[in-house]
N, C-alpha and C positions, 0 to 999 in steps of 0.2 A: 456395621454399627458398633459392634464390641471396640475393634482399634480405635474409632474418634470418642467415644464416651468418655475412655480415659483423659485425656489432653483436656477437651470441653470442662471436666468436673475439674482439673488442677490451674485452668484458668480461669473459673468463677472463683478457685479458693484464692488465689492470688490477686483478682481481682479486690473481690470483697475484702483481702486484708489491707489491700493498697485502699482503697476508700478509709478505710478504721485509721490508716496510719494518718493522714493526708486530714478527714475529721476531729481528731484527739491533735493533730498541731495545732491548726487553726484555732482551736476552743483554748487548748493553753495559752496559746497566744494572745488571746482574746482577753485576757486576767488585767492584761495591762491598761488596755482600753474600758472596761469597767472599771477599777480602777484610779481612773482618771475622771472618769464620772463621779463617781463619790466624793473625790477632796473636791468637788463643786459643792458639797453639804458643807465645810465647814468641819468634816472628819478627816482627823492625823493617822499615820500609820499604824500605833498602836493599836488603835480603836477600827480598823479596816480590815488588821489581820485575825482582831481578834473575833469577831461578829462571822469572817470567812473560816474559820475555823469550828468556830459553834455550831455551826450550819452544815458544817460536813461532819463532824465528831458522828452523829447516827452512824451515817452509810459506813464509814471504814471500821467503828465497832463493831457492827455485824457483821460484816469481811471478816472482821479479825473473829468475832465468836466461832465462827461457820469453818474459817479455816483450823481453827483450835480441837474442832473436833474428830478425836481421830487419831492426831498428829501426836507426835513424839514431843515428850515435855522438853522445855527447853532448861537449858544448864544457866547457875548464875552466870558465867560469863557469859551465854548468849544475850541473855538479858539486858547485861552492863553494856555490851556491843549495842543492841536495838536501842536502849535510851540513850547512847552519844549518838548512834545514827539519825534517830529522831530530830536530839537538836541541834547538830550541824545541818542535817541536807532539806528539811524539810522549816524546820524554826528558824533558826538561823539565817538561810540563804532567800525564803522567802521575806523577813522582816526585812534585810538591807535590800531587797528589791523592790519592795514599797517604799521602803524611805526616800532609795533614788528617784523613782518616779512622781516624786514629788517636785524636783527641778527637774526633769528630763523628759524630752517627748517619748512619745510610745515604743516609737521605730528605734531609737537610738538604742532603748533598752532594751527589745530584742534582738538587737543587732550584738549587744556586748554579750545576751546570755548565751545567745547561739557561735558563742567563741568556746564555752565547755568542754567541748571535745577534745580542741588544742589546751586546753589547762590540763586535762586528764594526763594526755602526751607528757607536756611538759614538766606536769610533778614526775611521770613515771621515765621520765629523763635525770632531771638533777637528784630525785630521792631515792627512788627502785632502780636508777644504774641502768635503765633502757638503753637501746641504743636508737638513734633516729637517722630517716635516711635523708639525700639531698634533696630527692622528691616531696617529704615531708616537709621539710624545710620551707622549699619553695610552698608548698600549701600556706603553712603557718603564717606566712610571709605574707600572699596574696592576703588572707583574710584579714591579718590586722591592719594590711595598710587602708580596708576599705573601712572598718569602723574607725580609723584614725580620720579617716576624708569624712565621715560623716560628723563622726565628734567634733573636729575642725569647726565644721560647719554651722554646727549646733551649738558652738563656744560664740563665734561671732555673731550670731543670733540671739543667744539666751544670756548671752555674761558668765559672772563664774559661778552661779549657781551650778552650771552646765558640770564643771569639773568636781563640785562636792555630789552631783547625783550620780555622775561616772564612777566618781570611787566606790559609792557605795553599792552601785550595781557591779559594778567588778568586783568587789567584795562577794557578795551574792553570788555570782558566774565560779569563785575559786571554791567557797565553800562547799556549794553540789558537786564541783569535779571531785573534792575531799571524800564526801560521801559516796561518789560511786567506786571510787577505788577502793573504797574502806568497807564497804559491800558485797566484794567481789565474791571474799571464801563464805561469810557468811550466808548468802542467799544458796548458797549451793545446797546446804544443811540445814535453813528453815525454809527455801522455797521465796518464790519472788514476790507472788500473789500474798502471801503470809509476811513478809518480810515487810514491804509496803503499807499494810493495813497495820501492822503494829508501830510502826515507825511515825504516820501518820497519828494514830493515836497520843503518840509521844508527843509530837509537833504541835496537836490540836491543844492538848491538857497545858503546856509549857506556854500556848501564846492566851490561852483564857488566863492562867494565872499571872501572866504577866499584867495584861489589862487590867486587873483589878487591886495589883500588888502600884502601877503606874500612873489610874486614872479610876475616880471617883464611880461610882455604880449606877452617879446618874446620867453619865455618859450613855449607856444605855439606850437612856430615851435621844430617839433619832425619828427623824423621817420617815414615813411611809417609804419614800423611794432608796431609803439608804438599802432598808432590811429587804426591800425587792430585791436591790441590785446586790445584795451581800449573797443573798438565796442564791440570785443565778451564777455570781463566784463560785462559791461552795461547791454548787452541783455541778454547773456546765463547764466552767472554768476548772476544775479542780477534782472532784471526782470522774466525772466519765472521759475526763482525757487519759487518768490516769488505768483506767480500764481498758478504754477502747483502743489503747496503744499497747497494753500487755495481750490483749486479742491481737491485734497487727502483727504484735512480734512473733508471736505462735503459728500465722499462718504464711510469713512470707519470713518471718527469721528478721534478725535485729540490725544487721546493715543496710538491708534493703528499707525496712522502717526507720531508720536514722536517716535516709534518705529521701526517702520521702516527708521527711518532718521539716525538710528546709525551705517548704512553702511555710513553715510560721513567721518569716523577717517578712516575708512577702504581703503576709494576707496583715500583719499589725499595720505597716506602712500603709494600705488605701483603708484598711478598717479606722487608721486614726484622722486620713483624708475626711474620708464617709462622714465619720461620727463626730467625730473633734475639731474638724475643721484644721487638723495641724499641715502644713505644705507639703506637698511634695515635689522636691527639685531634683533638677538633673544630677546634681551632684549625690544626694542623696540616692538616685536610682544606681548611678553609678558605683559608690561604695557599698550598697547591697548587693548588687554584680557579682563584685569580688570578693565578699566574706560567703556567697553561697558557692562562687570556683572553689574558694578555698577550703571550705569546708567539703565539698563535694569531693576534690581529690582526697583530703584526708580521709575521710570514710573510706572511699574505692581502695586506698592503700591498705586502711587498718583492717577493714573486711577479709 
């Protein structure tokens, strides 16, 4: 009994983090597909990011009180670091992600955010002097050629709206790789948990005050089903992914939860099938294929 106890208990904990990882994709995932529900109200980006924000501001303030307590005051430059952090990775990259999905299907736009990883690379190629291998290479490679076959795809489909939503989710996709490399020493010294919940905070106060400094207060008055669907952004979409993946990553470590996160191209594509009615074609399956090879060798390498 002693010998198998152990192995049993470190494969329930593995287990149980691969579900948190594999659950916190999915629900981020899932932002885009709600989302696309809402601009059926008549509601623009501004007014989407800013009610999803409102909505979450509680939970990550108490995160952030909670983790305050205790902790080591932070220095003005920590500070000045947290609010660019805030509005690069989380205002920033979130606002042109809405805006694109305003002309682009669901899938496409998870397809281009989950290219981050290879932007991460890539800046820390031409600006930090990295060095990259051929096997990288070839990853990089595979994964853009398959969101190129689906953009393709979604060009001769959609018109050129297709290519101003692409930008601006590509925009979106560089911005958070900006963020997490720019993250890196810092979390070391406030901590991940703490680093997030303040950051968020920054993101949330930056996208209310935008709304109100962009669009009249009686914007506001909305739908019954906007403030439903805004609620379940906030919380499902937004808050417990961003928990239940810093749990993932604690129990199984961060490569293997970057790995397991690449069911989110997967579950947007039949979730926007499901819900939206949007197509899913072989072509499409195919270029998901190859941006999840790609992105899969990448990870197995940088791991």
């Amino acid at each position: 009994m002693p010998s198998t106890s152990v192995p049993l208990s470190a494969r329930q904990t593995f287990l149980a983090g691969l579900a948190l990882a594999i659950a916190g994709a999915v629900l981020f995932s899932a932002k885009a597909i709600v989302a696309k529900l809402i601009y059926r109200y008549g509601v623009d980006a501004v007014t989407l990011i800013a009610f999803r924000m409102l909505f979450a501001l509680p939970f990550f303030a108490a995160v952030a009180l909670w983790k305050a307590k205790g902790a080591a005051p932070l220095t003005n430059r920590e500070r000045a670091q947290i609010v660019v952090l805030g509005l690069l990775g989380y205002y920033l990259s979130s606002f042109l992600d809405f805006l694109g999905l305003q002309y682009i299907s669901a899938g496409l736009e998870r397809l281009i955010l989950f290219l981050t990883p290879s932007f991460v690379l890539l800046i820390s190629v031409f600006f930090l002097r990295k060095k990259i291998s051929a096997t990288e290479w070839m990853a990089l490679g595979t994964a853009y050629l398959g969101t190129v076959l689906v953009f393709l795809h979604d060009v001769r489909l959609g018109g050129a709206g297709v290519w101003l939503g692409g930008a601006f989710v590509l925009g979106s996709a560089v911005s958070y790789a900006s963020y997490l490399l720019l993250s890196g020493e810092l979390v070391q010294r406030v901590g991940s948990l703490r680093l997030v919940a303040y950051a968020m905070c920054v993101s949330s106060v930056a996208c209310i005050v935008q709304f109100f400094l962009l669009r009249p207060a009686s914007m506001l008055v909305q739908p019954g089903a906007v403030y439903g669907l805004s609620l379940f952004n906030a919380v499902f979409c937004t808050v417990f992914p961003v928990f239940l993946t810093m749990e993932a990553v604690s129990r199984i470590g961060a490569p293997t939860a970057s790995q397991a996160g690449m069911i989110g191209p997967v579950s947007t594509l039949f979730l926007g099938a499901l819900i939206l009615g949007e197509p899913v074609t072989g072509i499409q399956l195919a270029g998901t294929a190859l941006v999840l090879a790609g992105i899969y060798l990448l990870t197995r390498k940088r791991a």
